[in-house]
N, C-alpha and C positions, 0 to 999 in steps of 0.2 A: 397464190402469191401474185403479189401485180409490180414486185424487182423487174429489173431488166435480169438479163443473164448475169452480166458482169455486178452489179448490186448484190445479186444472188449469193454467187459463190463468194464474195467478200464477206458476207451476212455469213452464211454457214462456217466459213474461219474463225472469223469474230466467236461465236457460238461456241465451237469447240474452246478454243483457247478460253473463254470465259468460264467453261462450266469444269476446267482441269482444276484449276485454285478456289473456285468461286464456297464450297464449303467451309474449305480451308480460311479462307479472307473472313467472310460473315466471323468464321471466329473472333478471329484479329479486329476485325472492326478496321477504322481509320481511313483512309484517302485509299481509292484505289490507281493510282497514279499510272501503272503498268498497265493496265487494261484501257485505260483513257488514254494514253498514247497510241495505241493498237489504233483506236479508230482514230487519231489524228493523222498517224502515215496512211491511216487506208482510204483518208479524204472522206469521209462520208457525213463531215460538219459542215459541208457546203450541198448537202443532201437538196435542199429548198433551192437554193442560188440559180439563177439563169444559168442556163451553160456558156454563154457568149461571156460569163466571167470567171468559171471554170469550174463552176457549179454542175450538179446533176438535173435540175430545174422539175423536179420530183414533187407532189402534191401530198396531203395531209394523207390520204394511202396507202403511201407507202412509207410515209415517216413512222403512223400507225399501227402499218404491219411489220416494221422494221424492232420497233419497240416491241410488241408482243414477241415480237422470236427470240430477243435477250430475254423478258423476263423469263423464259420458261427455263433458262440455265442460271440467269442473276438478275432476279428483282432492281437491287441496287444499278448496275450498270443501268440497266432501262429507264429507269427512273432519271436520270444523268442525263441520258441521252434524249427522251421525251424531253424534260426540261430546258437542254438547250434550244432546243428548236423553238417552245413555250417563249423562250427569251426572246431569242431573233426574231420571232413571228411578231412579240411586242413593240418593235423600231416598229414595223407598217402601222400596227391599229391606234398609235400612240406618233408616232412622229410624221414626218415630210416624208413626201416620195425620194425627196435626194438622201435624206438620213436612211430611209431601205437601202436605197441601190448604194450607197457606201458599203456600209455595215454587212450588206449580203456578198458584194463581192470582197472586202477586208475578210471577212467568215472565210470564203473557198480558198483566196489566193495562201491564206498563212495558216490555215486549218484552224482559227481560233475555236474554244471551248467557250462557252456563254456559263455562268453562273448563276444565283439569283439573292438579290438580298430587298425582293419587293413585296413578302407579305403584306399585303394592302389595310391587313387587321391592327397589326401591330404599328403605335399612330409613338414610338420611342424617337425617331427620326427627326429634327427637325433640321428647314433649311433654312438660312439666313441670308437675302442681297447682300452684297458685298461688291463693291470695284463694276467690273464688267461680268461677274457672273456669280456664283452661291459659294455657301461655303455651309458643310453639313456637318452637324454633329449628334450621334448617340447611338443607340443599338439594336438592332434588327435579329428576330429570331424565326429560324425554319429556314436560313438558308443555305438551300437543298442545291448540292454541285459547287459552291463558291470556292474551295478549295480546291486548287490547280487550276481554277477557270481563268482565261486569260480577259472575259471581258464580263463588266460587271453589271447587271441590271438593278438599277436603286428605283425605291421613294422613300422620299419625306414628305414633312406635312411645312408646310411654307409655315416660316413664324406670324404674318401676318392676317390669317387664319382664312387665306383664300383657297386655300382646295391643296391637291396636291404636287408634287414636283416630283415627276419622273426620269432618269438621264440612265447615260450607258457612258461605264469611265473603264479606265484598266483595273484590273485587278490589284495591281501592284502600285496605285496610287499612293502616294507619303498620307499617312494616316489612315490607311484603311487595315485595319487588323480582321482576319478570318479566322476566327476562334473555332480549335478542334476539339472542341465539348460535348458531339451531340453520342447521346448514352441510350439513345432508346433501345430494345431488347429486337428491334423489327430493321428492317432499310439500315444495315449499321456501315454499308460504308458509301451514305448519301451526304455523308459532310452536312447535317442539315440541322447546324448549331446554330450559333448568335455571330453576327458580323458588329463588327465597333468603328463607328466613325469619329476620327478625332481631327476636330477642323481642318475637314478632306476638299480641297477645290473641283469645283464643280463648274466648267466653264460652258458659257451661254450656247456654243453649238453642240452640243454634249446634250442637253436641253430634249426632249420628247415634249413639243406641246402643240402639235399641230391641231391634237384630238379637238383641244378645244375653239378650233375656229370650223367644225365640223357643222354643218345645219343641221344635220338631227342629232351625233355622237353617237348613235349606236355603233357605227362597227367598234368602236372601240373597248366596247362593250362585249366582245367576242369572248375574248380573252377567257374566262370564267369556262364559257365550252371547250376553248382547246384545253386547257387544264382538265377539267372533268373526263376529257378523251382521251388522254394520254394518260391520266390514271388506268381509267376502266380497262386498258390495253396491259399495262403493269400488272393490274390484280388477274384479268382473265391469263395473260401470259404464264404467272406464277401458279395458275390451280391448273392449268393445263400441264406445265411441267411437273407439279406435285402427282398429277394424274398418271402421268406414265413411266418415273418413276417408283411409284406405288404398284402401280400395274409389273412393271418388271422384277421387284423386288418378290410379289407375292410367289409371280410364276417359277421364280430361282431359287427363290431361298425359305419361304415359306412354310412350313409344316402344316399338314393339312389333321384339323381338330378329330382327335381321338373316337367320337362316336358320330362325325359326318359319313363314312361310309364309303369315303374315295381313297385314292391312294396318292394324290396329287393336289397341295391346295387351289390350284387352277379350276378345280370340278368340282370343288364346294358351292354347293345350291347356294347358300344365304350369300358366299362373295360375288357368284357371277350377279346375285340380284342388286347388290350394293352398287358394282362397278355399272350394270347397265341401266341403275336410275342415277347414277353421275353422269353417263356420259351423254344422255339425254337433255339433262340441267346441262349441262357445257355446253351442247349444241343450240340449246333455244338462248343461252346468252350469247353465243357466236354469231345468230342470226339478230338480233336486236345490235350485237353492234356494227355488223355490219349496216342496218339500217340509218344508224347512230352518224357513220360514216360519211354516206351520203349526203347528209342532212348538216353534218359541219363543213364537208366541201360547199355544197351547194351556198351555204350562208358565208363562208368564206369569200366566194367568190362572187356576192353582192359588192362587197366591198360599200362604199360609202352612199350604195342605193336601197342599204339594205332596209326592210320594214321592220315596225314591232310586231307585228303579226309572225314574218317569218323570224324575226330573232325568238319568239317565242313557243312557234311551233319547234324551233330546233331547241329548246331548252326542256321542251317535254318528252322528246324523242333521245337525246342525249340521259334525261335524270331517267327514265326508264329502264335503258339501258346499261346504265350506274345501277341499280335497285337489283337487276337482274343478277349481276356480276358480283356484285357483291356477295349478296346473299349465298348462292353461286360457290365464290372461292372459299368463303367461310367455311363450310361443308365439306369442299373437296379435301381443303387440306385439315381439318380436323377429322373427318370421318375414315380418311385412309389408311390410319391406324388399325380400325376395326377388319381389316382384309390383309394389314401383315402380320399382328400379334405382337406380341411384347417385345421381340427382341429386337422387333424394329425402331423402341425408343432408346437404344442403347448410343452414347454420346456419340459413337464415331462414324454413326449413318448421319448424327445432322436433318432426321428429318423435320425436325419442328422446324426448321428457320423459313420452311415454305407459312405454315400458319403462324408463327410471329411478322413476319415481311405482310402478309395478309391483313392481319390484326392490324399492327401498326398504322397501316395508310388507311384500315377504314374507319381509324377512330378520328382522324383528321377530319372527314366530312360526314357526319352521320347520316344514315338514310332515311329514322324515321323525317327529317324533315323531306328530302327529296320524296317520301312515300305520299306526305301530306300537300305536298305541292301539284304532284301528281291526282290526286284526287280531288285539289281542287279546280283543275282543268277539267278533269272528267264531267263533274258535278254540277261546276259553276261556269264552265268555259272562260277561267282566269288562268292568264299567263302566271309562272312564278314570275316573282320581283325585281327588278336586276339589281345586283349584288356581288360582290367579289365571289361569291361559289354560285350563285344561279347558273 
């Protein structure tokens, strides 16, 4: 753990309380509204923020390791949570030093929630000049947290077909509708439908455009990594938690198979072999992302000296680390069936929402490309491309 004490014990509440309803919810789907207050009174949205603005002034570490300990109770919460930070981290790589230090201390002072409605893929958005500032109309989809979020991370695509236009407005802006549509079988209560902008104003210091008066632009270019890291923290989180509740299930409840020869399924040969070639795989993805870690600090804190070299040694060391994890959770929570038996699929264990929440986010970014990227670093000593997922 690298919490402080007090981070800690907050972390471990959070945790319980999440994981008492958390089957329960995945049910129901929808906003989890209740549990997103939890971490609003417990202050932990100003996790990043200096402390001099009443912030914890905490580093991608332990944002990191804060996200993998939800998921391993609630995928979805984590996911929420990682993303906020995802958002607020985007004012720096994207805006002015004075739109951070706003935005970072507005985040601790009032505990805001960050949303997102910036898939950079989906080009449905556009913004139009207007008066003294934009005015946005159309629809955005995949955004993940916008519901109950208090502040809202947009782009459009400028109608003049200069590039794009980034801002941070309220949530409850007149026109902004946050549609609760998203129906996928995996993350069902990440809010991560379509948002609808019907000629939403968008005022000029609202505005993220520092990036472009950047001499090189790379850091702003980060973004893609912390993304990529706060996933791989979600999925390893989630097959780590599938792990040990699997583990505890077999040891409890389990029946141990009629011509295995024990009297315990705990001392079934073929399970101990299953569980000890998982927990092997878990461990050599734990250490890749720890590596993974590093390597987003490290480039983080170039900040705007950052090279393409290093942008792209950290984009090999991160997709690796993705590859691993993936692969990884896939396994974990599919294969731990085979070690509690049938009646572990029975509705009101709820085990599969670990390998749908899994499924779900890896079908988002597929790894054969990440594999092929990888290999051509190896091969060809070529950075992958920068890209909204590199």
């Amino acid at each position: 753990m690298v919490f402080t004490e007090t981070i800690e014990s907050v972390v471990k509440e959070l945790m319980q309380q999440f994981a008492d309803t958390a089957s329960e919810r995945d049910v129901l789907g929808g906003t989890a509204k209740e549990q997103r207050d939890f971490i609003r009174r417990k202050g932990l949205l100003g996790l990043t923020a200096p402390k001099h603005t009443g912030g914890f002034g905490e580093d991608w570490h332990t944002v990191l390791a804060i996200t993998r300990q939800f998921a391993k109770v609630d995928s979805s919460i984590a996911h929420l949570f990682g993303y906020h930070f995802l958002c607020l981290a985007s004012v720096e790589l994207y805006g002015s030093k004075e739109q951070a230090a706003f935005y970072a201390k507005e985040t601790a002072e009032k505990n805001l929630f960050w949303g997102n409605a910036f898939n950079p893929l989906d080009k449905r958005v556009v913004a139009q000049k207007v008066g003294s500032g934009w005015q946005v109309n159309g629809i955005k989809s995949f955004c993940s947290g916008a519901s109950d979020s208090d502040r809202l991370l947009i782009s459009a695509q400028k109608d003049d077909g200069s590039g794009p236009l980034i801002a941070v407005i309220p949530t409850d802006r007149r026109g902004v509708t946050v549609s609760n549509d998203w129906d996928g079988f995996g993350q069902r209560q990440t809010d991560s439908g379509n948002v609808h902008f019907d000629a939403v104003e968008i005022k000029n210091e609202e505005v993220l455009e520092a990036y472009e008066r950047q001499s090189s632009g790379l850091f702003s270019t980060v973004r893609p990594h912390i993304a990529q890291s706060i996933l791989s923290h979600v999925l390893l989180g989630t097959a780590e938690g599938a792990f040990e509740e699997a583990k505890n299930y077999t040891k409890n409840v389990t029946r141990p198979w009629l011509t295995s020869g024990v009297s315990v399924a705990a001392e079934d040969p073929y399970y101990l072999y299953h569980y000890g070639e998982l927990f092997v795989k878990l461990k050599a993805a734990d250490a890749l992302v720890q590596m993974a870690n590093e390597s987003l600090q490290r480039t983080w804190d170039q900040k705007h000296h950052l090279t393409i070299e290093q942008r792209g040694e950290c984009s090999v060391v991160i997709a690796t680390a993705k590859i691993q994890v993936t692969q990884t959770a896939l396994e974990v929570t599919s294969r731990m069936f085979e070690m509690m038996g049938a009646r572990a699929t029975f509705a009101k264990y709820n085990f599969d929402r670990y390998w749908r929440n899994v499924r779900t986010h890896t079908l988002h970014d597929p790894i054969d490309y990440k594999i092929r990227d990888v290999g051509q670093y190896v091969v060809n000593q070529k950075y992958p491309d920068i890209s909204p997922y590199s």
